[in-house]
C-alpha positions as CSV (number, residue, x, y, z in Angstrom):
1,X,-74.7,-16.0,-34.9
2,X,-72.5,-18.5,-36.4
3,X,-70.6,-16.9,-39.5
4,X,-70.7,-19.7,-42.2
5,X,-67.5,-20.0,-44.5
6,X,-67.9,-20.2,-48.7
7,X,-64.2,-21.2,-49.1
8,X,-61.5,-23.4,-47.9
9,X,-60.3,-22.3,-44.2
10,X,-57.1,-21.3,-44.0
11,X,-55.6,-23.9,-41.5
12,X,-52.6,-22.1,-40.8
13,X,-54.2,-19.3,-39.5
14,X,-56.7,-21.9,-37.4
15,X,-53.7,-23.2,-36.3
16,X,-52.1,-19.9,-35.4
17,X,-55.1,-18.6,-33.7
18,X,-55.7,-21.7,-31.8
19,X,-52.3,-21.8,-29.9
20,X,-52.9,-18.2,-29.6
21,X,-56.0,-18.8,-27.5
22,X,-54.3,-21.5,-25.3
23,X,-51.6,-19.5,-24.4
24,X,-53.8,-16.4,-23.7
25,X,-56.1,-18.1,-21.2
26,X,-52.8,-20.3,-19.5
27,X,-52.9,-19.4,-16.1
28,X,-49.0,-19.8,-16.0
29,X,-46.5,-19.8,-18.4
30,X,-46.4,-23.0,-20.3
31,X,-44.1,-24.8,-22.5
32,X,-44.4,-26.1,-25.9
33,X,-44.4,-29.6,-26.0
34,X,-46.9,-28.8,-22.9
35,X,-49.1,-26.8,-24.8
36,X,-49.3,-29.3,-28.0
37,X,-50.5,-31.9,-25.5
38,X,-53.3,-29.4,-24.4
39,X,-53.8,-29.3,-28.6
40,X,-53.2,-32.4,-29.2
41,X,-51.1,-31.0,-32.3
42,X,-47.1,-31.8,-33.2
43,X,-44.9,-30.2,-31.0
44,X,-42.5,-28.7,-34.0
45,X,-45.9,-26.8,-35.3
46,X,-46.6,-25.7,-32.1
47,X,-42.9,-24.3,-31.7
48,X,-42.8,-22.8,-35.1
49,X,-46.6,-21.2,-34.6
50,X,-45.1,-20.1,-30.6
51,X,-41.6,-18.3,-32.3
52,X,-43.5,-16.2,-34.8
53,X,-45.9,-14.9,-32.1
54,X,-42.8,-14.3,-29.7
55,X,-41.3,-12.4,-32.9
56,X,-44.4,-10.5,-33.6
57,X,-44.2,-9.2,-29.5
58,X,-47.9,-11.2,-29.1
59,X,-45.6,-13.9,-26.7
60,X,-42.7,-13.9,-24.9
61,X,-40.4,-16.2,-23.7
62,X,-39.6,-16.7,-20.0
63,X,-35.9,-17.2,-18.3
64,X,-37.2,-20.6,-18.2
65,X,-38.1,-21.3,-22.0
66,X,-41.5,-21.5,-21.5
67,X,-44.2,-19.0,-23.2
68,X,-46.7,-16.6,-21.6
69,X,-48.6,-13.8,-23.1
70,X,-46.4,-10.7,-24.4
71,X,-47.0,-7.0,-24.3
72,X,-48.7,-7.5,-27.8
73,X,-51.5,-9.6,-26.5
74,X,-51.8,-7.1,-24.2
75,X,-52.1,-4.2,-26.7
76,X,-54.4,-6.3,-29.0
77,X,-57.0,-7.0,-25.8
78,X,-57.2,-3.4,-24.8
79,X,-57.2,-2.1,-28.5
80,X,-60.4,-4.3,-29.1
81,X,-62.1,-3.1,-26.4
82,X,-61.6,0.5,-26.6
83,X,-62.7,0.3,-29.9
84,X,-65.7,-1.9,-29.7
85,X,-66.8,0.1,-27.2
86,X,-68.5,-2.8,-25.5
87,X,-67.1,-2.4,-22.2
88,X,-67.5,1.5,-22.0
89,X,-71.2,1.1,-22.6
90,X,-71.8,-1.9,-20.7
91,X,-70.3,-0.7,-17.1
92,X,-73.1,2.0,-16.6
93,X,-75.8,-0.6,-17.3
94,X,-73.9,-3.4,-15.6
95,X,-73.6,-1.4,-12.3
96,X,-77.4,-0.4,-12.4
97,X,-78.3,-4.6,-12.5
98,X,-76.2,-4.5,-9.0
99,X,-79.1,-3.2,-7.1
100,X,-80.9,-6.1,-7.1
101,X,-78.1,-7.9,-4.9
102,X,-77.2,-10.8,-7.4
103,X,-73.6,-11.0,-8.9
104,X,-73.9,-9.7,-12.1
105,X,-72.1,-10.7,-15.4
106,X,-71.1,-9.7,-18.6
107,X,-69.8,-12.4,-21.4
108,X,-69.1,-13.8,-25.0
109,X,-69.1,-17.3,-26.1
110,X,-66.2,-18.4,-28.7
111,X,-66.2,-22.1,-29.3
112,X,-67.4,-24.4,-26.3
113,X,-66.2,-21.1,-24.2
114,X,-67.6,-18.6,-22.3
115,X,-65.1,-15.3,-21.5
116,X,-66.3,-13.1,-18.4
117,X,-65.4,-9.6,-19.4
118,X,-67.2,-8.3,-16.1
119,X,-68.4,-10.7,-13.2
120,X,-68.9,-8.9,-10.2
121,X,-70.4,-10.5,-7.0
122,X,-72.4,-8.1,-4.4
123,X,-70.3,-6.2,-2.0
124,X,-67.1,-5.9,-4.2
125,X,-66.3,-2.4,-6.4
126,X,-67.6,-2.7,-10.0
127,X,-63.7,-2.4,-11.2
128,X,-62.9,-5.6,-9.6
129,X,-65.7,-7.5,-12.0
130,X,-63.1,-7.1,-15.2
131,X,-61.4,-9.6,-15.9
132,X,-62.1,-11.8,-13.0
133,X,-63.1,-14.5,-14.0
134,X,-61.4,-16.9,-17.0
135,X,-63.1,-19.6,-19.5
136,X,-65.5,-21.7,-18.4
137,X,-67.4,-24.4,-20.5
138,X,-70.6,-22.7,-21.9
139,X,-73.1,-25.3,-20.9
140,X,-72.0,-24.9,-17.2
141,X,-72.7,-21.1,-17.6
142,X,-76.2,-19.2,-17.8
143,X,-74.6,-16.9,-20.5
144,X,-73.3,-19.9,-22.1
145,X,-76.3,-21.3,-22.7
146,X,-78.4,-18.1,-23.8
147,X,-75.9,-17.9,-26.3
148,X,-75.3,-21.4,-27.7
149,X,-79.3,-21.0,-28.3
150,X,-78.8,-18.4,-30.8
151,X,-77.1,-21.2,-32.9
152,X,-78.4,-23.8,-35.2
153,X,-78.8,-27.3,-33.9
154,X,-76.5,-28.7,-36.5
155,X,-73.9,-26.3,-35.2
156,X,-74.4,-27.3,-31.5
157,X,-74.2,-30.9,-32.6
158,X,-70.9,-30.2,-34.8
159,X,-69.4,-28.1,-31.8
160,X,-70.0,-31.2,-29.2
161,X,-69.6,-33.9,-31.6
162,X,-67.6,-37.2,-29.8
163,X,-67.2,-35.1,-26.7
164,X,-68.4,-35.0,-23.1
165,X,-70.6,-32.0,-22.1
166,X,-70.3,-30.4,-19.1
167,X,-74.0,-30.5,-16.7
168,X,-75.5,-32.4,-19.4
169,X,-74.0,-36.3,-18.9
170,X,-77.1,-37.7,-21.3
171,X,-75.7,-35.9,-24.4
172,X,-76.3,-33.8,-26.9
173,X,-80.2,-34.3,-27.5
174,X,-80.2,-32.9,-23.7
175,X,-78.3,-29.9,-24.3
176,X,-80.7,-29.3,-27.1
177,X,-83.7,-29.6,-25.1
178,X,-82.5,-27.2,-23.1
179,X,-81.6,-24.8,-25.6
180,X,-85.5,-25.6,-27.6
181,X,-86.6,-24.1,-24.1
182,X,-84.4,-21.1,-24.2
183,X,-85.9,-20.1,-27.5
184,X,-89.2,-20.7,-26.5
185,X,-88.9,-18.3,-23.6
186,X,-86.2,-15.8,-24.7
187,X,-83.9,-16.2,-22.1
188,X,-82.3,-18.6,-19.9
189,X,-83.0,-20.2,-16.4
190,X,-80.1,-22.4,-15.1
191,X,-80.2,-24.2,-12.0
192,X,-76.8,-24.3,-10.7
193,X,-76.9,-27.4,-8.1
194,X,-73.6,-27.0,-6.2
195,X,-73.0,-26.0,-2.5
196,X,-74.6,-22.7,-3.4
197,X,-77.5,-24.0,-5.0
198,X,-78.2,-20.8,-6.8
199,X,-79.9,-19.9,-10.3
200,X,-79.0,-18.2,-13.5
201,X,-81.2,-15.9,-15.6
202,X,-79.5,-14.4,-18.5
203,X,-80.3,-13.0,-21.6
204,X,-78.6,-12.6,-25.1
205,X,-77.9,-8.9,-26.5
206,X,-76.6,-7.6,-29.7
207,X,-78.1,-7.4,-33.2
208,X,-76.4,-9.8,-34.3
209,X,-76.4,-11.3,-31.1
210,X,-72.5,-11.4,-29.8
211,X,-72.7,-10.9,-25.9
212,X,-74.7,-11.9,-23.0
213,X,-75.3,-10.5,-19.5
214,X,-76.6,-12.2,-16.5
215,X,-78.0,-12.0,-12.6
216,X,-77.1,-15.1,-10.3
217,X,-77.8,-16.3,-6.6
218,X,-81.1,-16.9,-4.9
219,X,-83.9,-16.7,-7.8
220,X,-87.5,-17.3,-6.9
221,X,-89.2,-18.7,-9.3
222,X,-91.3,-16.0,-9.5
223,X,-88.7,-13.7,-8.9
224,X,-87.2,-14.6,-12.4
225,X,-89.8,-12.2,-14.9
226,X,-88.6,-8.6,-13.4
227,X,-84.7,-9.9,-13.7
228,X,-85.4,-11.3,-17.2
229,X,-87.0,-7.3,-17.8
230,X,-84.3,-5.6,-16.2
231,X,-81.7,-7.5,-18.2
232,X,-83.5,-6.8,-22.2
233,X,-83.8,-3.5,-20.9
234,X,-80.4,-2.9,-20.1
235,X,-79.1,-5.1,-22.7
236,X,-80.8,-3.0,-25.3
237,X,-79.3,0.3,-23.8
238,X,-75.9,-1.9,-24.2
239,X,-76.5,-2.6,-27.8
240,X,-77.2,1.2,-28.7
């Protein structure tokens, strides 16, 4: 799932996309010496990288001086959707999974990030499930891990290497166990231990894989084999 690279990366546009992400998933606007602390990146590159994308209409700048996500941005999200078609597929499917009575989820994994395109608890209207719900670390999240199983184990390490990981305070050979089992079943069972003390089964879709959907709340044990079902079966319609 992980697209290896034959040449030299251009850093400039890693750089570019990078501050472009940050700014995108800023829950407020932010400023730039700010936002290269977040980066941990020189505050003049961040400013030069932050003018163009104000230039280009992909940022804008507030009464304020600070930066927050232009009509551009805007344009580019919907434009990718549309034309993926992902979401147009996905929301019959998605809405089906909801008579179960688990919240039911929808998202891709870029980096050590998962993005909910659709995360809809029961009891709310489907529409309210997009866009709901911002990054969250992948190994904290069901589809999170699904997907990170999909990579190589070099790849995990690389992604995690000299860092904390989030529900997994023993390390990296942990995180791998975890994902050896995820392989080994074809899909993934997360125990969430917090007050709700719910679990997550969730499986990877796409060929290649790019996307994962999910049920969570009260899962049986035995309850999990008809969930995993429903989800390959919808997540194959998705994929169609």
């Amino acid at each position: 799932m992980r697209t290896k690279i034959n040449a030299q990366p251009n850093q400039s546009l890693i750089d570019g996309i990078t501050t472009l992400q940050a700014l995108a998933s800023s829950p407020e606007p932010i400023g730039c010496r700010e936002l290269a602390r977040q980066l941990d990146s020189d505050p003049t590159k961040i400013n030069r990288l932050l003018k163009t994308l104000a230039y280009l209409g992909i940022a804008r700048q507030t009464a304020n001086r600070k930066y927050t996500a232009g009509p551009g941005m805007h344009v580019l999200a919907a434009q990718s959707l549309f034309a993926s078609g992902l979401i147009r597929r996905a929301l019959p499917e998605l809405e089906q999974l909801r008579r179960y009575g688990h919240t039911v989820a929808m998202g891709v994994l870029w980096n050590d990030s998962v993005s909910y395109l659709f995360h809809a608890p029961p009891g709310i209207e489907a529409s309210r499930g997009l866009g709901r719900i911002g990054l969250l670390p992948a190994t904290t999240s069901g589809i999170g891990i699904a997907l990170l199983a999909e990579l190589e184990d070099a790849d995990v390490r690389e992604l995690y290497e000299g860092r904390d990981i989030p529900m997994f305070p023993d390390g990296i050979d942990s995180l791998l166990a975890k994902l050896r089992e995820v392989r080994a079943l074809g899909y993934a069972r997360v125990h969430v231990a917090d007050e709700r003390d719910h679990h997550i089964v969730s499986v990877s879709m796409g060929d290649p894989v790019h996307a994962g959907i999910a049920m969570s709340g009260w899962i049986p044990e035995g309850a999990t084999a008809p969930l995993v079902e429903a989800l390959r079966e919808a997540a194959q319609r998705i994929g169609e």
